[in-house]
C-alpha positions, 0 to 999 in steps of 0.5 A: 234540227235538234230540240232544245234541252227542256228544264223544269225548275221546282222552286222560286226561290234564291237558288232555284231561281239563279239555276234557271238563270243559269240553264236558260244561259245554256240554251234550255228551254226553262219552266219555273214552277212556283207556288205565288200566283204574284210572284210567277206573274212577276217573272212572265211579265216583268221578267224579275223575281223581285222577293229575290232578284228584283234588278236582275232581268231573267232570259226570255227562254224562262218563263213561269206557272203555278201548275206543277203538271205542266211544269213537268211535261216534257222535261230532260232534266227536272230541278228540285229546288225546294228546303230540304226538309219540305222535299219528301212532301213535296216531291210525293205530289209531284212524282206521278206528273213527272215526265218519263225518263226526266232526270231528277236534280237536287239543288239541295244540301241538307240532310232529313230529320229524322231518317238522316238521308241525303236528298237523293236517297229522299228522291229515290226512295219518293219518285221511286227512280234508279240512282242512274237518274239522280243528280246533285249539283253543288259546290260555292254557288252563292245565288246573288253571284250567280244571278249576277252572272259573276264567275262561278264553278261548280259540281254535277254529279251521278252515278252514272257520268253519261247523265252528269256530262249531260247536265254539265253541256246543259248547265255550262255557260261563259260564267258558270263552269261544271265539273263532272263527278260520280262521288254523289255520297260525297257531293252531298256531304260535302253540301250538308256539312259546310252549312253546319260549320258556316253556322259555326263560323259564323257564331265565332264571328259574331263573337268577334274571336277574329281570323284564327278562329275562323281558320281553325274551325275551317279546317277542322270542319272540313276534317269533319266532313271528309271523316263522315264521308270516308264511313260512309264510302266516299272518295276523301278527295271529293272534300278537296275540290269544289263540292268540299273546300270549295264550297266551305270556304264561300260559306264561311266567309261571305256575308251572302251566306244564310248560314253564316249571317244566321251564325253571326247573329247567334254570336252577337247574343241573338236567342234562336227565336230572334235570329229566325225572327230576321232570317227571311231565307231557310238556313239548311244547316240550322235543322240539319246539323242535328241530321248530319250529327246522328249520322254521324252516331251511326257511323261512330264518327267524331264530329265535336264541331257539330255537336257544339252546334248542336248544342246552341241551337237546340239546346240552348247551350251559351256561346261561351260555355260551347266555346270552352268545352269545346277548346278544352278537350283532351289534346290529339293528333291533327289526322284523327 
């Protein structure tokens, strides 16, 4: 008889914790890794999360601890949950307890400041393990519809597709449906940049500039991640699918998304002090959108939508000012 699949889960957080919900679903055996000693006792003996999910009842294979080693003893699959830019840290802690042969995941769509890597590079580079046993899992995957249980699809992705199809048996279950993919460059991207343009969007409704907007910037926000991904070796038609269009469009137009309501609340005249004032869960988008746009100077892409966001929320640009530089340059064709 064979052992159940073993998966560790390092973050409590909104996603971290809907994932655990999902692989315990699918059977795994799953250890929650948090850093509140209230919080991991809430989840052993309440069976909930309550700063995230205080109604939803967790599987009885989930258990938590507040000891990263013996979190990671023994994991197949061992799921990094943690915000973007704490990951580097973080996983340099983490590395020498990780088990033999465990296949890292990243939950993460963001890119570092600074480098301007994407998480799997940061998880190479850190625990020092071959791309082959990296995977990313990405695509609209908004928590409270997860933890819900309500239907969702999604993307697992690695260069090596044995180890994506694994994750995927390990993570499908009767409302949560992956599909496999070994376009991980585009994967991320496709998960960096939809928080960008969420913020985006979400700055245009809070302006109240209504439907076309949203559409357009939609649209050419997508143009934006799929020129990115294309410089940078990516498959154009990842964009298409669940990891880009996707993923984008539950960003950009549910009131669950941080990115969205963070945006909106710019829109409605908040300053950025106010607006982190209010946001009790990390909006990726709001640091990485400087990421996404120096790597975008590096690969001599053109990304105005990114730059406009850039501009408001770390420099200070006003909304109205953005919005007409923004309309007012010089006219082109769609497919450029």
């Amino acid at each position: 008889m064979t052992r159940p699949v073993k998966a560790t889960v390092f973050g409590t957080g909104s996603w971290g914790t809907a994932f655990a919900i999902v692989l315990a679903d699918a059977g795994c055996e799953v250890t929650l890794w948090g850093r509140r000693q209230e919080v991991v006792d809430a989840i052993n003996t309440g069976r909930t999360n309550p700063d995230y999910f205080p109604g939803v009842e967790l599987p009885a294979n989930l258990r938590a601890t507040t000891d990263p080693a013996e979190a990671a003893a023994g994991a197949d699959f061992t799921v990094l949950a943690v915000p973007s830019q704490t990951l580097r840290d973080n996983l340099a802690a983490w590395t020498p307890l990780l088990a033999p042969d465990t296949v890292l995941v990243s939950l993460m769509k963001g890119i570092e400041l600074g480098t301007a890597k994407r998480m799997s590079e940061v998880i190479e580079e850190v625990a020092k393990v071959p791309a082959e046993r990296i995977a990313v899992v990405t695509g609209p995957n908004l928590a409270a519809e997860i933890a819900a249980r309500r239907p969702a699809a999604s993307v697992v992705a690695c260069v090596d597709e044995s180890v994506a199809q694994r994750l995927q048996a390990a993570c499908h279950t009767a409302y949560f449906r992956p599909y496999t993919s070994t376009d991980v460059i585009g994967c991320e991207l496709g998960g960096a940049v939809k928080n960008v343009i969420g913020l985006a969007v979400g700055i245009a409704d809070g302006m109240g500039l209504g439907d076309n907007t949203k559409g357009s910037l939609i649209t050419r926000g997508l143009a934006e991640a799929t020129r990115l991904g294309v410089a940078m070796g990516a498959d154009p038609l990842t964009f298409s699918g669940l990891a880009g269009l996707g993923d984008l469009v539950a960003t950009c137009s549910s009131p669950l998304s941080r990115n969205h309501t963070f945006g909106t609340n710019l829109g409605r005249g908040m300053t950025l002090e106010e607006t982190i004032a209010v946001t009790k869960q990390t909006a990726e988008g709001v640091k990485s959108c400087q990421s996404v746009a120096d790597l975008a100077g590096r690969y001599g892409v053109d990304m105005p939508i990114t730059d406009t966001v850039v501009d408001i929320v770390h420099h200070g640009k006003p909304t109205l000012v953005a919005l007409k530089d923004l309309m007012g340059r010089s006219a082109k064709p769609e497919r450029r």
